[in-house]
C-alpha positions in Angstrom: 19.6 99.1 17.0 22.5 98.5 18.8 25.2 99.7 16.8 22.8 102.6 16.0 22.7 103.9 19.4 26.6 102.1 20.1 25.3 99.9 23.3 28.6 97.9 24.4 27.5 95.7 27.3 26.2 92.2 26.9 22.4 92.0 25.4 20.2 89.5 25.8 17.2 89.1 23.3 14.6 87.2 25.2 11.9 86.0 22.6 7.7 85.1 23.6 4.8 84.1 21.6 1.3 83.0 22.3 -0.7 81.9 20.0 -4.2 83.2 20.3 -6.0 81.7 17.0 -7.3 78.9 18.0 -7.7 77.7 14.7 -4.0 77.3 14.2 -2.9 74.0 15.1 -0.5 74.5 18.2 2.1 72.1 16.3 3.4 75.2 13.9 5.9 76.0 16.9 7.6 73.0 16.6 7.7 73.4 13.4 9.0 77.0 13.2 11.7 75.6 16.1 12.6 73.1 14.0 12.4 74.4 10.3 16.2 74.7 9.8 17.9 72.1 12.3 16.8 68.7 10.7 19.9 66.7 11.1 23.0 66.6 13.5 24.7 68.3 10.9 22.4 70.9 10.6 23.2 71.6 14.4 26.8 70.7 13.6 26.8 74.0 11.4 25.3 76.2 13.9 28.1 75.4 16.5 30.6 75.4 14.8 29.3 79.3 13.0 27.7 81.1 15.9 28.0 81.4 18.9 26.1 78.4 20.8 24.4 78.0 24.3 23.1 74.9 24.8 19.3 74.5 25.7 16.7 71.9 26.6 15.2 71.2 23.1 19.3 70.8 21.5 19.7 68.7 24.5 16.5 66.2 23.9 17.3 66.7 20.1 20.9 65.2 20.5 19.8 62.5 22.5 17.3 61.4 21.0 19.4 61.0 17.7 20.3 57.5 16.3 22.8 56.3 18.4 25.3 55.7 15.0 24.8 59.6 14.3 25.1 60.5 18.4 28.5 58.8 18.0 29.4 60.5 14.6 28.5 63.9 15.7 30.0 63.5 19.3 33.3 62.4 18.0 33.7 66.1 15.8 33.7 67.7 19.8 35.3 68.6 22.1 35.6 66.7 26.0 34.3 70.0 27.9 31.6 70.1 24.6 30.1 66.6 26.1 30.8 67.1 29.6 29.0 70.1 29.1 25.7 67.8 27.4 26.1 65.5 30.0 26.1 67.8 33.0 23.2 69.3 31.4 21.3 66.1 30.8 21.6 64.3 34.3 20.5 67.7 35.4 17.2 67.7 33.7 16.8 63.7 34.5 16.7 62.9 31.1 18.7 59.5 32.3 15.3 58.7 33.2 13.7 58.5 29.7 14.1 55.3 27.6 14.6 57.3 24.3 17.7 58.9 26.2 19.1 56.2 28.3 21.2 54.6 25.0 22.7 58.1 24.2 23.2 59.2 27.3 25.2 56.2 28.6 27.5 56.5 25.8 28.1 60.1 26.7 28.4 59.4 30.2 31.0 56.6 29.2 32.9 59.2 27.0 33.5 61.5 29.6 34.3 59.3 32.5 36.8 58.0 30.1 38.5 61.1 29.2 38.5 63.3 32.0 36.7 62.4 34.7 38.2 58.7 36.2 38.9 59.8 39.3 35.0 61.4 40.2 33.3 59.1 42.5 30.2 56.7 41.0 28.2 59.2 43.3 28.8 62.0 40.9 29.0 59.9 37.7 27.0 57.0 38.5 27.7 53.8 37.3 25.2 51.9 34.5 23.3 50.0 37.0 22.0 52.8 39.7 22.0 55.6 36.8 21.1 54.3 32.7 21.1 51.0 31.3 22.2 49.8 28.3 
């Protein structure tokens, strides 16, 4: 529809559902969200093949991976790629959730490591006042 009527600015497409039938189970969403993206390397493909924004379910999805395939799929990335997840994290307080805290710190200790060594422990905080191993 674009093309047909040439529109050149930026489009958004922002998509809703409710699901009225109440004899669907409610679970069918997560299962639609999730029917392709199984893996890290089904995510993997979508970054690397469209364009990618990150959002709160990739974030929790990423995080709560196995922390061998968190470090396999972290190290095919860029630095601003995990700054980026780890900006994102801290900023939903997902440091504060024991299925994140293993992943997270690893991340957090990635990019403190790389770019960041000179950022105060307020800003990246240090193990103790922020995740534990």
């Amino acid at each position: 529809m674009l093309d047909e009527y040439e529109i050149k600015n930026d489009c958004f497409m922002l998509y809703f559902a409710e699901l009225y039938n109440t004899n669907v189970y409610p679970r069918i969403e997560n299962y639609l969200n999730q029917y392709f993206i199984k893996s890290l390397s089904d995510l993997d493909y979508i970054i690397k093949n469209e364009p990618f924004v990150f959002n709160t379910r990739i974030i929790k999805f990423i995080l709560n991976s196995t922390h061998d395939d968190c470090k396999i799929f972290l190290n095919n990335h860029s630095i601003e790629f995990k700054k980026e997840l780890f900006f994102l994290a801290v900023g939903n307080s997902y440091g504060q959730f024991a299925e994140y805290k293993r992943n997270l710190f690893y991340i957090q200790n990635l990019v403190r490591d790389k770019t960041l060594k000179n950022f105060s422990k307020n800003i990246l905080m240090d193990s103790e006042s922020f995740i534990t191993n």
